[in-house]
C-alpha positions as CSV (number, residue, x, y, z in Angstrom):
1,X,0.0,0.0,0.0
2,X,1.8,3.5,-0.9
3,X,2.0,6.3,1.5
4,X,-0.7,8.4,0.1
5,X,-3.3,5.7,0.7
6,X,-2.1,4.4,3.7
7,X,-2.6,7.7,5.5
8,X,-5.8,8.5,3.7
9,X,-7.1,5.2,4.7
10,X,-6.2,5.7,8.4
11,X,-7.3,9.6,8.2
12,X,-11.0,8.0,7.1
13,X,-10.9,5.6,9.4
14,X,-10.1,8.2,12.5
15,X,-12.2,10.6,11.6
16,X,-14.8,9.1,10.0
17,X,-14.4,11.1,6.9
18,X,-12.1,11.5,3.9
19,X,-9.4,13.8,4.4
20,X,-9.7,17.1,2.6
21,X,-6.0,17.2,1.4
22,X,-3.0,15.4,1.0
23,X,0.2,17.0,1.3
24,X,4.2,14.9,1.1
25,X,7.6,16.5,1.4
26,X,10.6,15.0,0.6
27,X,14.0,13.9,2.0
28,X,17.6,14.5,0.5
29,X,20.9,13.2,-0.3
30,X,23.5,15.6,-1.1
31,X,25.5,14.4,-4.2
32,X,28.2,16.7,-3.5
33,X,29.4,19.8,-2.1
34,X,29.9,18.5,1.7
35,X,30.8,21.1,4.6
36,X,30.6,23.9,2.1
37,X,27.0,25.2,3.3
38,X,28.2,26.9,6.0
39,X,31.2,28.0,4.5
40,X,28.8,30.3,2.4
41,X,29.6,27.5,-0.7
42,X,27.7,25.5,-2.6
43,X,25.5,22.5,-2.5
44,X,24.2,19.9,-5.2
45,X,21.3,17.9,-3.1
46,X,18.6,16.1,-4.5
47,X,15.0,15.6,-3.2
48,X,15.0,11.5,-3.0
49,X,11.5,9.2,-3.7
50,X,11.1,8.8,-0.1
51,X,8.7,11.4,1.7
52,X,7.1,11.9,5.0
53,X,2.7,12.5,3.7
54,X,0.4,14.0,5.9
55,X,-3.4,13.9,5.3
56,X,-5.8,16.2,6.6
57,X,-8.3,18.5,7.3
58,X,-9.2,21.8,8.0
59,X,-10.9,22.4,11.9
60,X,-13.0,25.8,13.2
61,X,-11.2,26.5,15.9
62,X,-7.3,26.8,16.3
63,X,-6.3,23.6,17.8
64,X,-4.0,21.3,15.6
65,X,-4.3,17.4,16.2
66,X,-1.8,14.9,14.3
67,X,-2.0,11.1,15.0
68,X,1.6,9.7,14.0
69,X,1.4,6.2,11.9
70,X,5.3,5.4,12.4
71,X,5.0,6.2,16.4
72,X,1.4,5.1,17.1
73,X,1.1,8.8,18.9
74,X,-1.2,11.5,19.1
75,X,-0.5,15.0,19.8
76,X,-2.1,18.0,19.9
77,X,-1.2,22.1,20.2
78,X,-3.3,25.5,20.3
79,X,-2.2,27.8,17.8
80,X,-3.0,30.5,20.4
81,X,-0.5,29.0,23.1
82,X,2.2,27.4,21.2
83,X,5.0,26.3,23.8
84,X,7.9,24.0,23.9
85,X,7.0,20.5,25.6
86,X,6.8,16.8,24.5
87,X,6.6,14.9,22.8
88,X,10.2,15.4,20.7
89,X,8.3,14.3,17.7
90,X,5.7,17.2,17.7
91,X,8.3,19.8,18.6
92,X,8.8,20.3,14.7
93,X,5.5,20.8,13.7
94,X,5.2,23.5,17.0
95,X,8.4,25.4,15.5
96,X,6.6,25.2,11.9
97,X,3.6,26.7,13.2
98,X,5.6,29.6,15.5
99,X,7.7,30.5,12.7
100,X,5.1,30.8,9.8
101,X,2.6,32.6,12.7
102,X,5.8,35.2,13.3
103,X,6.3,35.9,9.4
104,X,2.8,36.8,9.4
105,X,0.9,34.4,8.0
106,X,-2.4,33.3,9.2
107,X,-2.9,30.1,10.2
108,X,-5.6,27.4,10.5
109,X,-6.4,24.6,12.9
110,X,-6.1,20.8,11.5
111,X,-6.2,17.4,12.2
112,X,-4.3,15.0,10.4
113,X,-2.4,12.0,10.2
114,X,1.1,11.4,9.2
115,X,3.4,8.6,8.1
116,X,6.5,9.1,6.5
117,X,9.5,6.1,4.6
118,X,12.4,8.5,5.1
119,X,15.0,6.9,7.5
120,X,15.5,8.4,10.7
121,X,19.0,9.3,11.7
122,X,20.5,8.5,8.7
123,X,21.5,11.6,6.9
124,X,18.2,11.7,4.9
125,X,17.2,14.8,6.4
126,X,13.7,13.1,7.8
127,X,13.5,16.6,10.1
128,X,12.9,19.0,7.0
129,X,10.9,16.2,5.4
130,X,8.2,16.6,8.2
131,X,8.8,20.3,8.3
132,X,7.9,20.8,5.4
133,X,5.3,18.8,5.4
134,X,3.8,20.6,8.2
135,X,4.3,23.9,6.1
136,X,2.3,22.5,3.3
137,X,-0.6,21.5,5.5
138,X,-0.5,25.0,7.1
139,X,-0.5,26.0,3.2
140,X,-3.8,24.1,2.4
141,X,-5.7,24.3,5.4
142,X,-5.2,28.1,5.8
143,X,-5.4,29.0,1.8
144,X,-2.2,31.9,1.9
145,X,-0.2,31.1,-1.0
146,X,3.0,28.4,-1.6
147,X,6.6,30.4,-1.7
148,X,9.1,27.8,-1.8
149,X,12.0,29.7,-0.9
150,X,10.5,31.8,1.8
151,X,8.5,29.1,3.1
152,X,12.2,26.8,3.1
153,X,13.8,29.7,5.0
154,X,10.7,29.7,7.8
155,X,11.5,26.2,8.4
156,X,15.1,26.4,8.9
157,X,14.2,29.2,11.6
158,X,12.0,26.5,13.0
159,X,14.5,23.9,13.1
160,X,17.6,26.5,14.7
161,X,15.2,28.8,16.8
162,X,12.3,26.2,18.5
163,X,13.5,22.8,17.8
164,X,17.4,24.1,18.8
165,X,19.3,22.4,15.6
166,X,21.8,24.6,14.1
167,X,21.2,23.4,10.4
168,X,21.9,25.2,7.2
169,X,19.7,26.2,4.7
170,X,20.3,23.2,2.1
171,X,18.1,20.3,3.3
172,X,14.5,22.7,4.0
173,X,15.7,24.3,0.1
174,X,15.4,21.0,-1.5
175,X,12.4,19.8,0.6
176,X,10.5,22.8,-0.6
177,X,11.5,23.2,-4.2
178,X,13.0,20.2,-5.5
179,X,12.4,19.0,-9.0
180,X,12.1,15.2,-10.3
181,X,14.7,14.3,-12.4
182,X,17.4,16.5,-11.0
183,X,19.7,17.7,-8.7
184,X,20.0,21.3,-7.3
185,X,22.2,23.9,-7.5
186,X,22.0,26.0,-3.9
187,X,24.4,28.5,-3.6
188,X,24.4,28.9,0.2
189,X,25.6,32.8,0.4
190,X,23.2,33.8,-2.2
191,X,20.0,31.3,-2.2
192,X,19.5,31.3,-5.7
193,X,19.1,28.0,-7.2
194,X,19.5,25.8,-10.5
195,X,18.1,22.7,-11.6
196,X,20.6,20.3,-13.3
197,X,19.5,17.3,-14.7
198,X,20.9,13.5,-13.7
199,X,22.9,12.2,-16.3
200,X,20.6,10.1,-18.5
201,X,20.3,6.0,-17.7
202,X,21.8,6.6,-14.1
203,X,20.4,5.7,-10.5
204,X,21.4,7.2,-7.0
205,X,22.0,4.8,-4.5
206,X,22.3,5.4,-0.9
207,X,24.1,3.1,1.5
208,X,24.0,3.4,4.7
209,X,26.7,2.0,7.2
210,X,24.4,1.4,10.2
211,X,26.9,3.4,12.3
212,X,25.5,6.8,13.7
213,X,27.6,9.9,14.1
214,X,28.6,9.5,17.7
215,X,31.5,12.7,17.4
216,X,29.5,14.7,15.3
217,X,28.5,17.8,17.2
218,X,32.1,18.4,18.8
219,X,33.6,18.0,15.4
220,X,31.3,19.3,13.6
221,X,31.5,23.0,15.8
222,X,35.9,22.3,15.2
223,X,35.5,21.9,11.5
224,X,33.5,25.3,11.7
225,X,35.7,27.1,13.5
226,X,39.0,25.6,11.8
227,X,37.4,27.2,8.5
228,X,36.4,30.8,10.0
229,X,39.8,30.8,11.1
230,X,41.4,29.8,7.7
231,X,38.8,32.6,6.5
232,X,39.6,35.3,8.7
233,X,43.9,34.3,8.0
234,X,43.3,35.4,4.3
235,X,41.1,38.4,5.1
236,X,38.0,37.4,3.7
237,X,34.0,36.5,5.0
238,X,34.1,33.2,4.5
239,X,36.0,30.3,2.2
240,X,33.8,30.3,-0.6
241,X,35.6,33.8,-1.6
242,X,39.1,32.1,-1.7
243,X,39.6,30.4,-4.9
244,X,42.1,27.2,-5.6
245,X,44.8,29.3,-7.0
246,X,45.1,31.6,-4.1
247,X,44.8,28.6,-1.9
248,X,48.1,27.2,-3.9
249,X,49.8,31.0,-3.4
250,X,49.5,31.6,0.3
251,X,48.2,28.4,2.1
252,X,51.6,28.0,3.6
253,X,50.7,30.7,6.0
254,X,48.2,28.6,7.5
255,X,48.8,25.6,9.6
256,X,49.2,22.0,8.3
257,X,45.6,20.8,9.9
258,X,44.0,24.3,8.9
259,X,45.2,24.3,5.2
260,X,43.7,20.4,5.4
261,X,40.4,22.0,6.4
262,X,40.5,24.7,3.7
263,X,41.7,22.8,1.1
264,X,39.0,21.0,1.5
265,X,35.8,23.8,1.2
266,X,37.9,25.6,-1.8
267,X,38.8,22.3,-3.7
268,X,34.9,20.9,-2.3
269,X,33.7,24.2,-4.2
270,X,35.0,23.8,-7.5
271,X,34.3,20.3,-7.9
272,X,30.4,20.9,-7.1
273,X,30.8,23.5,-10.5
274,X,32.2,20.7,-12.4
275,X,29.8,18.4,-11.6
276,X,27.5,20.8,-12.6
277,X,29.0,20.8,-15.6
278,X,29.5,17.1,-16.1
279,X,25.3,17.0,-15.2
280,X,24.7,18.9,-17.9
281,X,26.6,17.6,-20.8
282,X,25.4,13.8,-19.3
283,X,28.8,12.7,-18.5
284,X,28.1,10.4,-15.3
285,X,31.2,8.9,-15.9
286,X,32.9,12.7,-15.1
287,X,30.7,12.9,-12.3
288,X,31.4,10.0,-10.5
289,X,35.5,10.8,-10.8
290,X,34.4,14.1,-8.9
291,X,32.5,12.3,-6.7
292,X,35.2,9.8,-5.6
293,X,37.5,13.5,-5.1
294,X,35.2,14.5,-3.1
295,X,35.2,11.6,-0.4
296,X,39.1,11.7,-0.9
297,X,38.9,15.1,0.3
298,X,36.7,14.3,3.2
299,X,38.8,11.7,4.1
300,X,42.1,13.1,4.3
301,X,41.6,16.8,4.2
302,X,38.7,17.6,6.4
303,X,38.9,14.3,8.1
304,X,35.1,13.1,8.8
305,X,34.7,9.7,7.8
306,X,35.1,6.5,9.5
307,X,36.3,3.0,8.7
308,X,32.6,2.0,8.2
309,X,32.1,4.8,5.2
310,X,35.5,4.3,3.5
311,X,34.8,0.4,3.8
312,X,31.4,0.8,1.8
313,X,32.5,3.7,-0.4
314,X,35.6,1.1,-1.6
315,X,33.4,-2.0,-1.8
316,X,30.7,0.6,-4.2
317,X,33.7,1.1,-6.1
318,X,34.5,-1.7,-7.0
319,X,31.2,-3.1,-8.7
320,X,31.3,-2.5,-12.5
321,X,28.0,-0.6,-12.4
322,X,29.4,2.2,-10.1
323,X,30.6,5.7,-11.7
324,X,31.7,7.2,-8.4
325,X,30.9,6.6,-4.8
326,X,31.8,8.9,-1.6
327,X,30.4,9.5,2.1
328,X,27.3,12.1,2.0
329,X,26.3,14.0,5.3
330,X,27.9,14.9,7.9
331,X,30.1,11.8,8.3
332,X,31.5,9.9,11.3
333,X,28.9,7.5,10.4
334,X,25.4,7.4,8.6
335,X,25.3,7.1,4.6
336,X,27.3,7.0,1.1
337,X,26.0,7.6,-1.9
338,X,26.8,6.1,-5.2
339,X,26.0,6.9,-8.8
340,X,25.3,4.0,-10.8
341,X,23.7,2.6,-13.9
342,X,20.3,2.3,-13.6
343,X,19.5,-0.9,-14.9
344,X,22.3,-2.8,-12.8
345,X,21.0,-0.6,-9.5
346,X,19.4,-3.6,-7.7
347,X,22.0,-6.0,-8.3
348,X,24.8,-3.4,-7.3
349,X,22.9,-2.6,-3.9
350,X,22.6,-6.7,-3.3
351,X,26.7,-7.3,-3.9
352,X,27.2,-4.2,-2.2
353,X,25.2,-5.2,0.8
354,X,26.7,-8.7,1.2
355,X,30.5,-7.7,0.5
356,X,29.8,-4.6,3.1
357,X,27.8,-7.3,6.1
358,X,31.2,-9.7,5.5
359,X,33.4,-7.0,6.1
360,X,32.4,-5.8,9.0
361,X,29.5,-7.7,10.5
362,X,27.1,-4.5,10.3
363,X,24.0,-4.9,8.4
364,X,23.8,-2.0,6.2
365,X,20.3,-0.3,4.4
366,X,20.6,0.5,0.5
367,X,17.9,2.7,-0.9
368,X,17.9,3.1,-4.7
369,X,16.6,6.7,-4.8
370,X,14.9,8.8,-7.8
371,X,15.0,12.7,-7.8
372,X,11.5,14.0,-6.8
373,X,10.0,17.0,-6.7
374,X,9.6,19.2,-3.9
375,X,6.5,19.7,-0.9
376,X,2.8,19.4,-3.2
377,X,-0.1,18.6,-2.5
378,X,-1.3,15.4,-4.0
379,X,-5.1,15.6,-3.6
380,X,-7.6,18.3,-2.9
381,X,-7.9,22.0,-4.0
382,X,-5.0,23.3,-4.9
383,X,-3.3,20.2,-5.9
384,X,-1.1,21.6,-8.6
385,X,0.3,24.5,-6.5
């Protein structure tokens, strides 16, 4: 049973009625340009075939009621008294709601149920998935119009300011305005956006290690300062304004590990335009050389994978249907992503799997992933927004 009629089916049986709406949003996997988002850089994500759907319906009064499939949960906030409690799980549709009602927009009570197939915990960005979810039930309950950008931006406040996450800007951007068949360009300083298509007869596969990132917020706040540092030694805002050559010039003025950690975002950078490049003359085989680069990089350079990721990234590498392989995320754990041929996808993510589970004794997830588009709603008025 897909998503769309599971929830509609459990809305019905609820509520004794057919939901008014249905609304989905999307999770991600970044296909490169890693640690560059909050370097001011850019990013090349992709919306993935795996969503989090809510269905619903519009109430009279201001209270907003969501039963959770995937938790077997019901909870329930006033619009009019919005406050920070439990449980975790309704926390992000709270922030939502507090950040759309501060931008001004007016809001509706709903009830609704929601069940979503994107991983938790694995780098799939499941968090902006339900947020923007949420924003697109706000959207059709309450009738103000659909801005993707604005609406992506409202949700990222959520996320820092109620939930207390301190996330960039990429994964709510590809939530809200992802396209199917491509990738997207963010550029992180900037916010404007390009869709580049997926070379033709290719497949994204992710594979996750089954190891979570157990260092990652101490490392990750390191990484961040290493690189305002490496910014503020050659006297600019941030790395994205130092190009490779200049790196080559003056990098000996930095310190071994911090000329690791820049060469990195500067070198990152520049392979997330060729790739760009690569997308859009259909070279996958161009792509996936950029893409091994790239988990060199992260490997060596900025230092923020783990035996688990190199195993599987090697193993991915060596299957003949796989263009280019690296770690995607945050890293010290969680998922890789490979580009591969699509017709051989299945049989890749089996070998992969196997070869991966005799390696290491971890049972690993592989999701063969398709670019989507972005938060829509799927049924009721408004549909085609």
């Amino acid at each position: 049973m897909s998503l769309h009629t599971l929830v509609s089916t459990a809305f019905q049986a609820r509520f004794g009625r057919p939901p008014a709406y249905v609304v989905r949003a999307p999770g991600r996997v970044n296909l490169i340009g890693e640690h560059t988002d909050y370097n001011d850089g850019i990013v090349l994500p992709m919306a993935i075939d795996r969503a989090v759907w809510i269905a619903l319906s519009p109430r009279a009064d201001r209270q907003v009621r969501v039963y959770s499939l995937d938790l077997k949960a019901e909870a329930a906030f006033d619009l009019d008294a919005l406050s920070r409690g439990r449980p975790a799980w309704i926390e992000y549709l709270k922030g939502v709601a507090w950040a759309l009602s501060e931008a001004g927009y007016p809001l509706a009570g709903w009830e609704g149920v929601v069940a979503g197939d994107v991983p938790r915990g694995a780098g799939l960005s499941s968090s902006a998935a339900i947020e923007l979810a949420t924003a697109r039930a706000f959207q059709a309950a309450s009738g103000f119009p659909w801005q993707g950008k604005e609406i992506a931006l409202l949700c990222q406040r959520a996320e820092n300011r109620w939930v207390g996450m301190n996330c960039g800007i990429m994964d709510q951007m590809i939530s809200a305005v992802g396209r199917a068949g491509h990738a997207l360009l963010i550029d992180c300083r900037t916010l404007e956006t390009q869709a580049v298509p997926l070379p033709p007869a290719t497949a994204v596969v992710v594979l996750d290690t089954a190891t979570r990132r157990g260092l990652v917020d101490s490392a990750y706040n390191e990484r961040r300062r290493q690189c305002e540092a490496a910014a503020a030694a050659f006297g600019v805002p941030a790395l994205r304004d130092v190009t490779p050559e200049r790196l080559a010039a003056e990098g000996h003025r930095l310190d071994p590990v911090t000329l690791r950690r820049a060469r990195h975002v500067v070198t990152e950078n520049a392979r997330t335009l060729a790739a760009v490049e690569a997308m859009q003359k259909g070279d996958a085989v161009a792509l996936g050389r950029l893409m091994d680069a790239s988990h060199a990089s992260l490997r060596y350079d900025f230092e923020v994978t783990n035996d688990a990721l190199n195993t599987i990234v090697e193993i991915a590498r060596g299957q003949p249907e796989c263009y280019g392989a690296r770690m995607t995320g945050a890293g010290f754990g969680g998922c890789a992503v490979a580009l591969v041929r699509a017709e051989g996808a299945e049989a890749f993510g089996g070998r992969v799997a196997a070869a991966y589970r005799q390696a290491t004794g971890l049972e690993p997830a592989v999701y063969v992933c398709a670019a989507s588009d972005g938060a829509s709603v799927v049924e009721g008025v408004g549909s085609h927004a």
